[in-house]
Jmol script that loads the backbone (N, CA, C; Angstrom):
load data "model"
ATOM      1  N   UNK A   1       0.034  -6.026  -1.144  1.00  0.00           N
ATOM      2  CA  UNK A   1      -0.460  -4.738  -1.573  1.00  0.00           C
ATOM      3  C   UNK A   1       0.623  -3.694  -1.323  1.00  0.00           C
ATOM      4  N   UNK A   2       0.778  -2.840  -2.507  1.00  0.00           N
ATOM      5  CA  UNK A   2       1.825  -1.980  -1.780  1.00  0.00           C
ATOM      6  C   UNK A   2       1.124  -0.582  -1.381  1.00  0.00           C
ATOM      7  N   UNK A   3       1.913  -0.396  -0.388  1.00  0.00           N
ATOM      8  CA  UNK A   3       0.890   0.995   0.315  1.00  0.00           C
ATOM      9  C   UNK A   3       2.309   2.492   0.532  1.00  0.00           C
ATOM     10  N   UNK A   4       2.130   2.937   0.452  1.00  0.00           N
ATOM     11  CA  UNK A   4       2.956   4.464   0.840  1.00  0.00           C
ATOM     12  C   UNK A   4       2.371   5.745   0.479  1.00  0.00           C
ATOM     13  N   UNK A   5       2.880   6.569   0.467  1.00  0.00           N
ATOM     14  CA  UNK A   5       2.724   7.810   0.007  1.00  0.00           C
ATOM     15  C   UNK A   5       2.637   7.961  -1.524  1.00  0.00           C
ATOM     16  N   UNK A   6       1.776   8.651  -2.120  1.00  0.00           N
ATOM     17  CA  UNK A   6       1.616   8.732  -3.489  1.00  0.00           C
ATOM     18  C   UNK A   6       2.936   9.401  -3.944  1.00  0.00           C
ATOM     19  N   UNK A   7       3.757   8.943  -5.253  1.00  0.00           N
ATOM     20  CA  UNK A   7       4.758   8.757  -6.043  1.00  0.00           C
ATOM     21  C   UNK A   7       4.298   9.507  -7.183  1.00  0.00           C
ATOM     22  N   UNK A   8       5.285  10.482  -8.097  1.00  0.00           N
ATOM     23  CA  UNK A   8       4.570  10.997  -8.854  1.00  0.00           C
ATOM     24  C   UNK A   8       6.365  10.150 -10.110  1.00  0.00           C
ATOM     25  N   UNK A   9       5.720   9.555 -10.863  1.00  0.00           N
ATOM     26  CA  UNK A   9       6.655   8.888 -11.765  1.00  0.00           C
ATOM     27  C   UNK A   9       7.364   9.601 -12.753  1.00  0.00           C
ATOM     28  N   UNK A  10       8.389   9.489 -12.779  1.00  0.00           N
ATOM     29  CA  UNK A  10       9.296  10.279 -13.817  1.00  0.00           C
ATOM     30  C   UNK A  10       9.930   8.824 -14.488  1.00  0.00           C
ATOM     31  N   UNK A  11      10.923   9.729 -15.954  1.00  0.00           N
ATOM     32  CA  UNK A  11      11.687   8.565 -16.702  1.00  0.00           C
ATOM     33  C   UNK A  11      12.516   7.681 -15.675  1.00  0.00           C
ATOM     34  N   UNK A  12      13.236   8.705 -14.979  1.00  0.00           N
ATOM     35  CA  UNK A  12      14.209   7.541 -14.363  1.00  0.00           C
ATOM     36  C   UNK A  12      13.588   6.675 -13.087  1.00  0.00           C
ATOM     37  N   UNK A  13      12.454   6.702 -12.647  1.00  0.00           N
ATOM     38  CA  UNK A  13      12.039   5.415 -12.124  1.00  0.00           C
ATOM     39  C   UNK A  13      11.275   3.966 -12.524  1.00  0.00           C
ATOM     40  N   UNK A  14      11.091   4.289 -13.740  1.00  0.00           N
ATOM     41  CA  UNK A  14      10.555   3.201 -14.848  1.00  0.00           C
ATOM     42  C   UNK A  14      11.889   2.321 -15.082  1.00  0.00           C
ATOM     43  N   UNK A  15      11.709   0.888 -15.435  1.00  0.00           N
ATOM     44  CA  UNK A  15      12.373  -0.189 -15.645  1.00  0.00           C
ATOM     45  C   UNK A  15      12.459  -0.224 -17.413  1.00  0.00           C
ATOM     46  N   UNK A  16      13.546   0.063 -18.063  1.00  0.00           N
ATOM     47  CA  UNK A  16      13.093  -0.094 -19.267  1.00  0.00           C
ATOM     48  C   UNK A  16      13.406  -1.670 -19.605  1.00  0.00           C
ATOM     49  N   UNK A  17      12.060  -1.921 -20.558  1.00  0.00           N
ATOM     50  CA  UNK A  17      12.080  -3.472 -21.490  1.00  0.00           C
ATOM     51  C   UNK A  17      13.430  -4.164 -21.466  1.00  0.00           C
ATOM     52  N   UNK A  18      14.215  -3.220 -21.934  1.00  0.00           N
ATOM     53  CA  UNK A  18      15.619  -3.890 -22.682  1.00  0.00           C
ATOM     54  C   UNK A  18      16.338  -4.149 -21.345  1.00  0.00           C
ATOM     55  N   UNK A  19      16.133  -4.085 -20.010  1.00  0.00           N
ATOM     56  CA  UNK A  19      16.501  -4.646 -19.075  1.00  0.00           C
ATOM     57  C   UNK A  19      16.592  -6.193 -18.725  1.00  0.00           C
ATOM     58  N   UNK A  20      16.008  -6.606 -19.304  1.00  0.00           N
ATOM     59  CA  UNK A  20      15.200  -8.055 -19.480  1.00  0.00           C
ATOM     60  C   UNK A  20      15.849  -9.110 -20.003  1.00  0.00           C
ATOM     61  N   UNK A  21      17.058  -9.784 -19.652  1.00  0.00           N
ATOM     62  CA  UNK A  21      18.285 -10.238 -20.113  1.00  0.00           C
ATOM     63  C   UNK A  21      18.206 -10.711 -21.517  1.00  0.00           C
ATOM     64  N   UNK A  22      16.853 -11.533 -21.789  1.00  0.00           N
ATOM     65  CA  UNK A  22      17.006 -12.143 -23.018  1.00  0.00           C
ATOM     66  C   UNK A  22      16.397 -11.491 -23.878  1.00  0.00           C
ATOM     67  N   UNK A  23      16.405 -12.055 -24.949  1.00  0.00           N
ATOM     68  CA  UNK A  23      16.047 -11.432 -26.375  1.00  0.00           C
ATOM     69  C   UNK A  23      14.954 -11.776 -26.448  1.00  0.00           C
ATOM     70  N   UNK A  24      14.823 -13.005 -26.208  1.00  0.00           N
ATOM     71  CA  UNK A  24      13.777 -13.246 -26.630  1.00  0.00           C
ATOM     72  C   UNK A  24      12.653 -12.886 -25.615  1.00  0.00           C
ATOM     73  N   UNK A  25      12.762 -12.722 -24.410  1.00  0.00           N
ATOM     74  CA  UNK A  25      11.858 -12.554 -23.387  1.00  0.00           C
ATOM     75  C   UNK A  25      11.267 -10.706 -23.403  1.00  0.00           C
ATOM     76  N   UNK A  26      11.949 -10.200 -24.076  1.00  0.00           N
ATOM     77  CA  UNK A  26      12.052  -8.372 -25.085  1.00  0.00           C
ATOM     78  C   UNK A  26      11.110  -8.388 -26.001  1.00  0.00           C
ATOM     79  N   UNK A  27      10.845  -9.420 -26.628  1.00  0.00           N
ATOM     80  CA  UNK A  27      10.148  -9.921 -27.706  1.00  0.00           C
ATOM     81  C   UNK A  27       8.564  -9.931 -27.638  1.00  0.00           C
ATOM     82  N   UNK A  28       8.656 -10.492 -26.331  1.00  0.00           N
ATOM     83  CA  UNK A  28       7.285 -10.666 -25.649  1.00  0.00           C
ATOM     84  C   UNK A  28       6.497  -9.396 -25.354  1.00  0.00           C
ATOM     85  N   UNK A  29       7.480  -8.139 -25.233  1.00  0.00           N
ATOM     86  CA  UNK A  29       7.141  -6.758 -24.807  1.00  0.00           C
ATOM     87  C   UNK A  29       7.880  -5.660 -26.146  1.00  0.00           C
ATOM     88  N   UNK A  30       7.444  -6.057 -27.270  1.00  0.00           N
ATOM     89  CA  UNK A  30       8.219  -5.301 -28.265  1.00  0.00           C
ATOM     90  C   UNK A  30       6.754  -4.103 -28.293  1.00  0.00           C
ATOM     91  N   UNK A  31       7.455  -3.145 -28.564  1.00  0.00           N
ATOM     92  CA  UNK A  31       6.347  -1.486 -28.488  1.00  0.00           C
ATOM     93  C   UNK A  31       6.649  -1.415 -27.327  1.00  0.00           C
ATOM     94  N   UNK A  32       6.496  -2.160 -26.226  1.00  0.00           N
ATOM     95  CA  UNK A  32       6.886  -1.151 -24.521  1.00  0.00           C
ATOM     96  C   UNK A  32       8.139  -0.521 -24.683  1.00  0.00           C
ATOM     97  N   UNK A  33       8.220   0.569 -24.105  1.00  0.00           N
ATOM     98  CA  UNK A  33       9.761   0.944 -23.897  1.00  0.00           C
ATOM     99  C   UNK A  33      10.127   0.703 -22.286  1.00  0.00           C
ATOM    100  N   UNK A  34       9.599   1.012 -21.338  1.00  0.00           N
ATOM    101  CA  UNK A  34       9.391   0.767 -20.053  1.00  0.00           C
ATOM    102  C   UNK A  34       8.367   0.234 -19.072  1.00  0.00           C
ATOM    103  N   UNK A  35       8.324  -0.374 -18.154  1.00  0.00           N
ATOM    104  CA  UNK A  35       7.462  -0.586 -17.382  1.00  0.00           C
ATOM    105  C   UNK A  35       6.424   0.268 -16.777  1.00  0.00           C
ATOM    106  N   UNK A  36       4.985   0.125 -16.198  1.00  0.00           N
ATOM    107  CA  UNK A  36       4.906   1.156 -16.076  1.00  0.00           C
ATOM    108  C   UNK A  36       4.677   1.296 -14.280  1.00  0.00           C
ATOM    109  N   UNK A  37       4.398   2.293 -13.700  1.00  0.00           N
ATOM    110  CA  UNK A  37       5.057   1.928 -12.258  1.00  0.00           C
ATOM    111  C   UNK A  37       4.452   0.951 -11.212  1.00  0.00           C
ATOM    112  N   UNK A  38       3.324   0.594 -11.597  1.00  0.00           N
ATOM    113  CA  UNK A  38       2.836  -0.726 -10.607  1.00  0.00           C
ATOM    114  C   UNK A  38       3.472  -1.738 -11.275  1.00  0.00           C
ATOM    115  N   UNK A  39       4.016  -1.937 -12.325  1.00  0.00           N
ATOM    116  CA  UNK A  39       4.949  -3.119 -12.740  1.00  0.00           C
ATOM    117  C   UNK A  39       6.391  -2.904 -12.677  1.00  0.00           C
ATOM    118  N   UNK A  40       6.504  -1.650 -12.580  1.00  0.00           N
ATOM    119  CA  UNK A  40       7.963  -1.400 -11.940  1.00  0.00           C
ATOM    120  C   UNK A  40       8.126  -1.267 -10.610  1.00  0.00           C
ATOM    121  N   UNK A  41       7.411  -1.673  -9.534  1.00  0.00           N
ATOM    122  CA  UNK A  41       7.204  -1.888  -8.222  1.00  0.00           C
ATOM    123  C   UNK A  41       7.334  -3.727  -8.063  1.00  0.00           C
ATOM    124  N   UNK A  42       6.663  -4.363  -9.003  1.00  0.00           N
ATOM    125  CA  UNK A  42       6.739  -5.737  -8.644  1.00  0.00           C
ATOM    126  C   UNK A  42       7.647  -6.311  -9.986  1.00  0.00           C
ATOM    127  N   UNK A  43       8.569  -6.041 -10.762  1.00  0.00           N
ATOM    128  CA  UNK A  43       9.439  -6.303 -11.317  1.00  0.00           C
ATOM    129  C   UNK A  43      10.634  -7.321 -10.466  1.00  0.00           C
ATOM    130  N   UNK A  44      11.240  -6.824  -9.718  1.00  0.00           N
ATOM    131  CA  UNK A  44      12.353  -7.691  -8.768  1.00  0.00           C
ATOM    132  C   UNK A  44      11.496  -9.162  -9.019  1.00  0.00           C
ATOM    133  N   UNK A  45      10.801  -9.184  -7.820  1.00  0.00           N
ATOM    134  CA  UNK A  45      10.106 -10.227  -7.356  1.00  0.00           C
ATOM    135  C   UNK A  45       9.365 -10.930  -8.464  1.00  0.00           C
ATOM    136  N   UNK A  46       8.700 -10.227  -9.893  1.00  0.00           N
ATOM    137  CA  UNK A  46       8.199 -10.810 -10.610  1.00  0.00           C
ATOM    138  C   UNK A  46       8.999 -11.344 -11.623  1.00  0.00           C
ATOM    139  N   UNK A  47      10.339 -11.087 -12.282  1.00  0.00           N
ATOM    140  CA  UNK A  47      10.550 -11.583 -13.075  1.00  0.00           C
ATOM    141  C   UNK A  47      12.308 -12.234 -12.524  1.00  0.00           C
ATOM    142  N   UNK A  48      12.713 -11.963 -11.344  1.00  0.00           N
ATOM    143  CA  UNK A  48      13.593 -12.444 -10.716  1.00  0.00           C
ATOM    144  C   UNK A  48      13.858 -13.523  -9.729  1.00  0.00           C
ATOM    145  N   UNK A  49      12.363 -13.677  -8.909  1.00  0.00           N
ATOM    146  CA  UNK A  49      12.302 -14.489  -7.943  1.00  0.00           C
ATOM    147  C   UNK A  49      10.978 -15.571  -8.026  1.00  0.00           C
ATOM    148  N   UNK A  50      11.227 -16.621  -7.235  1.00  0.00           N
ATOM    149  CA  UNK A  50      10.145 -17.361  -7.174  1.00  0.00           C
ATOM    150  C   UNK A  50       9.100 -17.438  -6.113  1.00  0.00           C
ATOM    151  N   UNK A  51       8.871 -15.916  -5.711  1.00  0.00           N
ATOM    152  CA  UNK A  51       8.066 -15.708  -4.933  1.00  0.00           C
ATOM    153  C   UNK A  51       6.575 -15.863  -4.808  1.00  0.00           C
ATOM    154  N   UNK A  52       5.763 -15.723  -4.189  1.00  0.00           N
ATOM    155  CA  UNK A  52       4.530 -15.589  -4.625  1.00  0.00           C
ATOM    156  C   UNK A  52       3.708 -13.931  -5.108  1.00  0.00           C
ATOM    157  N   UNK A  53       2.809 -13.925  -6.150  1.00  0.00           N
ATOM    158  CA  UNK A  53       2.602 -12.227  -6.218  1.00  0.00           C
ATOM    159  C   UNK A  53       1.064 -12.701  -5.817  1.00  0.00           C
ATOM    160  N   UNK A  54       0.902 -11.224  -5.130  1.00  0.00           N
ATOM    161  CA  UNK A  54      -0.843 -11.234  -5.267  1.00  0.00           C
ATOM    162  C   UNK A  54      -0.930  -9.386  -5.574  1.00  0.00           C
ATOM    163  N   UNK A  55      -1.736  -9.218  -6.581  1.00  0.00           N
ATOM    164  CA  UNK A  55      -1.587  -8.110  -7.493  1.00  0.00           C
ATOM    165  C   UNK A  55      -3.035  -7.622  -7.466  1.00  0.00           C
ATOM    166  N   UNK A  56      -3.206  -6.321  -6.515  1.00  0.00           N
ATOM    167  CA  UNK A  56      -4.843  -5.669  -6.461  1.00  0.00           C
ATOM    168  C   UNK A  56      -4.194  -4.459  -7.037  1.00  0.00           C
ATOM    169  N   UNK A  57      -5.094  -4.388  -8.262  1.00  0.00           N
ATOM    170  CA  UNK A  57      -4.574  -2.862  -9.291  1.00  0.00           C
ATOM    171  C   UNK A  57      -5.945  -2.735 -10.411  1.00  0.00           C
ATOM    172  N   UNK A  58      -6.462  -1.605 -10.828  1.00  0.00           N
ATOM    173  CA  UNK A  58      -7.580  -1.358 -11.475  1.00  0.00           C
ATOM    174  C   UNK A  58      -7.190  -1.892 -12.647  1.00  0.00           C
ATOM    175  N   UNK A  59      -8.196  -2.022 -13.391  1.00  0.00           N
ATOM    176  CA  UNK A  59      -8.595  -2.698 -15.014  1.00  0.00           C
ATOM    177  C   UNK A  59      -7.421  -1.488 -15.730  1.00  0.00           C
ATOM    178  N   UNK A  60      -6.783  -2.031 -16.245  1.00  0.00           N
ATOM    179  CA  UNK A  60      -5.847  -1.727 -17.279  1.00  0.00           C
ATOM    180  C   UNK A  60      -4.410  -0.805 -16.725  1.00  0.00           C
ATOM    181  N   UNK A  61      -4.432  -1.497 -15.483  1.00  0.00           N
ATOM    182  CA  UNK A  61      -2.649  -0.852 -14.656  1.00  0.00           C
ATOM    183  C   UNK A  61      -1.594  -2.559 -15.618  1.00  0.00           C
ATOM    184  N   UNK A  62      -1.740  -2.933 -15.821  1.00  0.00           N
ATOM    185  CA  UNK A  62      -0.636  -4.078 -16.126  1.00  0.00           C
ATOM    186  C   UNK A  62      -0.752  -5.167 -15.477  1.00  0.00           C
ATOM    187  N   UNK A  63      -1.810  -5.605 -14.597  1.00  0.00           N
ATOM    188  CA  UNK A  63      -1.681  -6.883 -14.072  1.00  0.00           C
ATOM    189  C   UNK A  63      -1.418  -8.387 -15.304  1.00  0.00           C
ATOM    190  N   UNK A  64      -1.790  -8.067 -15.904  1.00  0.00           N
ATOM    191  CA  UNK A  64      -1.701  -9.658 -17.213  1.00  0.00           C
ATOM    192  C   UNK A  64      -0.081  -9.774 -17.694  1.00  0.00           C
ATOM    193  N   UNK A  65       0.156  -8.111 -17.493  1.00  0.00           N
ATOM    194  CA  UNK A  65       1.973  -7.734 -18.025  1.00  0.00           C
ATOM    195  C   UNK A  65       2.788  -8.439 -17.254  1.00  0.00           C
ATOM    196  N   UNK A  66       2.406  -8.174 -16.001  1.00  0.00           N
ATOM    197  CA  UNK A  66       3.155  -8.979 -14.735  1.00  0.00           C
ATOM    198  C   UNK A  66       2.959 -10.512 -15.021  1.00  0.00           C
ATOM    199  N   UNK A  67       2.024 -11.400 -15.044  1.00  0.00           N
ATOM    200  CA  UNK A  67       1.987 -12.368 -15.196  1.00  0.00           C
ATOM    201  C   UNK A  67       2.345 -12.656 -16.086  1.00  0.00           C
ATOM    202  N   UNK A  68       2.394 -12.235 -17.210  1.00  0.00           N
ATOM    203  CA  UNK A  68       3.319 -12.762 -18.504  1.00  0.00           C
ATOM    204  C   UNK A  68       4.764 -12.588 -18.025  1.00  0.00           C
ATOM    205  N   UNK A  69       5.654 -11.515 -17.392  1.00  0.00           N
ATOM    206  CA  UNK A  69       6.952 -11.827 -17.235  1.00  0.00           C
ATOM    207  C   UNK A  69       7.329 -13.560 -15.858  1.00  0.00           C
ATOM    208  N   UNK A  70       6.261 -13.357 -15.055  1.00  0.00           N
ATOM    209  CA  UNK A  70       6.262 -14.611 -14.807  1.00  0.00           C
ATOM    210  C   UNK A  70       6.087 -15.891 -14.992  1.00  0.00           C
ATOM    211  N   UNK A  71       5.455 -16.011 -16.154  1.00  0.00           N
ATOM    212  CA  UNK A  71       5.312 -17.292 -17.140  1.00  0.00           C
ATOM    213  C   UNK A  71       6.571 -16.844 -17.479  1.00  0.00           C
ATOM    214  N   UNK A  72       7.888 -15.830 -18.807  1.00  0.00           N
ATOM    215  CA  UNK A  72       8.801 -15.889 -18.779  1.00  0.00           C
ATOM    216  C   UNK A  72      10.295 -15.825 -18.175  1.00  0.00           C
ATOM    217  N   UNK A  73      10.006 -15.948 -16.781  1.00  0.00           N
ATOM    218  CA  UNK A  73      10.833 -16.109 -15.986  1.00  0.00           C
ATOM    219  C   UNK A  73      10.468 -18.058 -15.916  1.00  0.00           C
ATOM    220  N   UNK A  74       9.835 -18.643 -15.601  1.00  0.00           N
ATOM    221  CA  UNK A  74       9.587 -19.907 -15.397  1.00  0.00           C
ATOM    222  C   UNK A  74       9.746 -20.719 -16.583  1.00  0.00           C
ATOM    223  N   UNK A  75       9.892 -20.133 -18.304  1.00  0.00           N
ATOM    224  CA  UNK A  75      10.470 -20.784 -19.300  1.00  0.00           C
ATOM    225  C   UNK A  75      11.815 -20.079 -19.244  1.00  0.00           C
ATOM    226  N   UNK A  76      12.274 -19.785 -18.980  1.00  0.00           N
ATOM    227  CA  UNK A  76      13.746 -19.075 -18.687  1.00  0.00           C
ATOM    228  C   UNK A  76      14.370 -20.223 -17.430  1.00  0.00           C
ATOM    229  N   UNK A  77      13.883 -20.523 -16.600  1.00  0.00           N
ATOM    230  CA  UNK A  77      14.568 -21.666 -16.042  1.00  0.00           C
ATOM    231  C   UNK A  77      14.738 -23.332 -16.221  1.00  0.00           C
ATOM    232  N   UNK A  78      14.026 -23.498 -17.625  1.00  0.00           N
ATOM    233  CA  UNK A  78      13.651 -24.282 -17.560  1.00  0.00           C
ATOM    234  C   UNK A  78      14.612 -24.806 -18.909  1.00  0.00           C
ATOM    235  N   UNK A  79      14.798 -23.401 -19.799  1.00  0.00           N
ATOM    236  CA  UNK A  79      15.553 -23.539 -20.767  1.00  0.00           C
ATOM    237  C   UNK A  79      16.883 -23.825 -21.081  1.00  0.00           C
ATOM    238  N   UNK A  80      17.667 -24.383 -22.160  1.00  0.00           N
ATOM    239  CA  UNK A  80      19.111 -24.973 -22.111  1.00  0.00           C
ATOM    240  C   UNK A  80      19.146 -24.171 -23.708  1.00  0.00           C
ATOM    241  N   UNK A  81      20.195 -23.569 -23.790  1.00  0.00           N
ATOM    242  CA  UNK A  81      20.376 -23.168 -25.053  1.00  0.00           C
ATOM    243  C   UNK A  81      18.990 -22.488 -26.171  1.00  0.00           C
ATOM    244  N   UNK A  82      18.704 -22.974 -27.099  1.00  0.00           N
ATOM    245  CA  UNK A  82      16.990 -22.582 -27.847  1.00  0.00           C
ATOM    246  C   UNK A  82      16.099 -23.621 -27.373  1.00  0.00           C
ATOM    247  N   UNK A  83      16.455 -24.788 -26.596  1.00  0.00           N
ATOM    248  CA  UNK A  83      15.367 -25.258 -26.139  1.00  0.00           C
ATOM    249  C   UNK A  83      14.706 -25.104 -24.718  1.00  0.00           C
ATOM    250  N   UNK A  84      13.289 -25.434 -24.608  1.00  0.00           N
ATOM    251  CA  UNK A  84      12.756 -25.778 -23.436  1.00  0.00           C
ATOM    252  C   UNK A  84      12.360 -26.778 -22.763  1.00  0.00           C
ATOM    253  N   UNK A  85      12.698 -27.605 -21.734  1.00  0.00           N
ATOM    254  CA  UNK A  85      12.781 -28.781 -21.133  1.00  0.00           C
ATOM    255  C   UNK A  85      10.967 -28.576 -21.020  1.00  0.00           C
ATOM    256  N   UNK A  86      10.102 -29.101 -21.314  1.00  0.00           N
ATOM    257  CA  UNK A  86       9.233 -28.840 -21.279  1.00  0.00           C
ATOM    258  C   UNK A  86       8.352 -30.034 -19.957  1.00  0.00           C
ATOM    259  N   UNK A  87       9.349 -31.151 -19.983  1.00  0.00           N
ATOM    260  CA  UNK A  87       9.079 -32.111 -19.040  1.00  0.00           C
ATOM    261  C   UNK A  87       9.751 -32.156 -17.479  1.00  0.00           C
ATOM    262  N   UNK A  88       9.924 -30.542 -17.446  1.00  0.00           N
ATOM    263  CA  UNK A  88      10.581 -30.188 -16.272  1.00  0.00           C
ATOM    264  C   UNK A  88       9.664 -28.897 -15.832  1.00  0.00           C
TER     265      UNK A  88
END
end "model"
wireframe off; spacefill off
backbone 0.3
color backbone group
Protein backbone atom coordinates (compact mmCIF):
# COMPACT_ATOMS: atom_id res chain seq x y z
CA UNK A 1 0.00 0.00 0.00
CA UNK A 2 1.49 3.21 -0.58
CA UNK A 3 0.94 5.71 2.17
CA UNK A 4 2.40 9.51 2.45
CA UNK A 5 1.26 12.77 2.32
CA UNK A 6 -1.28 13.70 -0.32
CA UNK A 7 0.55 14.65 -3.81
CA UNK A 8 -1.13 17.01 -5.95
CA UNK A 9 -0.02 15.67 -9.72
CA UNK A 10 1.30 17.79 -12.34
CA UNK A 11 2.62 16.91 -16.15
CA UNK A 12 6.00 16.29 -15.10
CA UNK A 13 5.31 13.56 -12.60
CA UNK A 14 3.29 11.29 -14.91
CA UNK A 15 5.21 8.48 -16.86
CA UNK A 16 4.42 9.03 -20.43
CA UNK A 17 3.23 5.71 -22.64
CA UNK A 18 6.02 6.20 -25.10
CA UNK A 19 8.37 5.37 -22.25
CA UNK A 20 7.65 1.80 -22.70
CA UNK A 21 10.57 0.44 -24.77
CA UNK A 22 8.61 -1.46 -27.27
CA UNK A 23 6.29 -0.72 -29.87
CA UNK A 24 4.47 -2.97 -29.57
CA UNK A 25 3.89 -3.00 -25.78
CA UNK A 26 2.65 1.24 -26.72
CA UNK A 27 0.18 -0.48 -28.67
CA UNK A 28 -1.46 -2.02 -25.86
CA UNK A 29 -1.95 1.67 -24.39
CA UNK A 30 -2.60 3.61 -27.72
CA UNK A 31 -5.05 6.91 -26.61
CA UNK A 32 -3.06 7.03 -23.12
CA UNK A 33 -0.60 9.66 -23.27
CA UNK A 34 0.62 9.09 -19.64
CA UNK A 35 0.17 7.12 -16.71
CA UNK A 36 -1.93 8.13 -14.29
CA UNK A 37 -0.42 8.60 -10.72
CA UNK A 38 -1.30 5.38 -8.83
CA UNK A 39 0.19 3.71 -11.95
CA UNK A 40 2.91 6.00 -12.04
CA UNK A 41 3.78 5.05 -8.44
CA UNK A 42 3.88 1.24 -9.29
CA UNK A 43 5.36 1.53 -12.82
CA UNK A 44 9.24 0.63 -11.79
CA UNK A 45 8.22 -2.45 -10.08
CA UNK A 46 5.32 -3.19 -12.45
CA UNK A 47 6.61 -3.20 -15.70
CA UNK A 48 10.43 -3.54 -14.80
CA UNK A 49 10.73 -6.04 -12.12
CA UNK A 50 9.59 -9.38 -11.09
CA UNK A 51 8.31 -8.44 -8.01
CA UNK A 52 5.22 -9.15 -6.40
CA UNK A 53 2.26 -6.19 -6.60
CA UNK A 54 -0.65 -6.09 -4.30
CA UNK A 55 -2.75 -3.04 -5.55
CA UNK A 56 -5.71 -1.50 -3.01
CA UNK A 57 -7.09 1.52 -5.24
CA UNK A 58 -10.93 2.48 -5.89
CA UNK A 59 -13.00 1.23 -8.97
CA UNK A 60 -11.59 2.99 -11.90
CA UNK A 61 -7.82 4.35 -10.53
CA UNK A 62 -6.02 1.79 -13.15
CA UNK A 63 -5.65 -1.33 -11.34
CA UNK A 64 -6.41 -3.77 -14.66
CA UNK A 65 -3.76 -1.01 -16.44
CA UNK A 66 -1.18 -2.22 -14.07
CA UNK A 67 -1.81 -5.73 -14.62
CA UNK A 68 -1.84 -5.54 -18.20
CA UNK A 69 1.77 -3.91 -18.22
CA UNK A 70 2.60 -6.97 -16.20
CA UNK A 71 1.30 -9.60 -18.43
CA UNK A 72 3.54 -7.31 -20.98
CA UNK A 73 6.52 -7.29 -19.21
CA UNK A 74 6.30 -11.31 -18.83
CA UNK A 75 5.71 -11.64 -22.87
CA UNK A 76 8.61 -9.29 -23.24
CA UNK A 77 10.85 -11.83 -21.54
CA UNK A 78 9.89 -14.45 -23.02
CA UNK A 79 10.21 -13.04 -26.54
CA UNK A 80 13.14 -13.51 -29.31
CA UNK A 81 12.80 -11.23 -32.17
CA UNK A 82 8.54 -11.20 -33.39
CA UNK A 83 8.23 -14.31 -31.67
CA UNK A 84 7.03 -15.63 -28.32
CA UNK A 85 8.50 -18.72 -26.71
CA UNK A 86 5.25 -19.57 -25.54
CA UNK A 87 6.57 -22.97 -23.97
CA UNK A 88 8.68 -20.99 -21.68
Amino acid sequence: MLMGKPHSSSDEDLVPVSEMQEEWARKAFSGFKALNRIQYKVFPCAYHSNDNLLICAPTGAGKTNIALRTILRVIRQHQAGDMVHLDQ
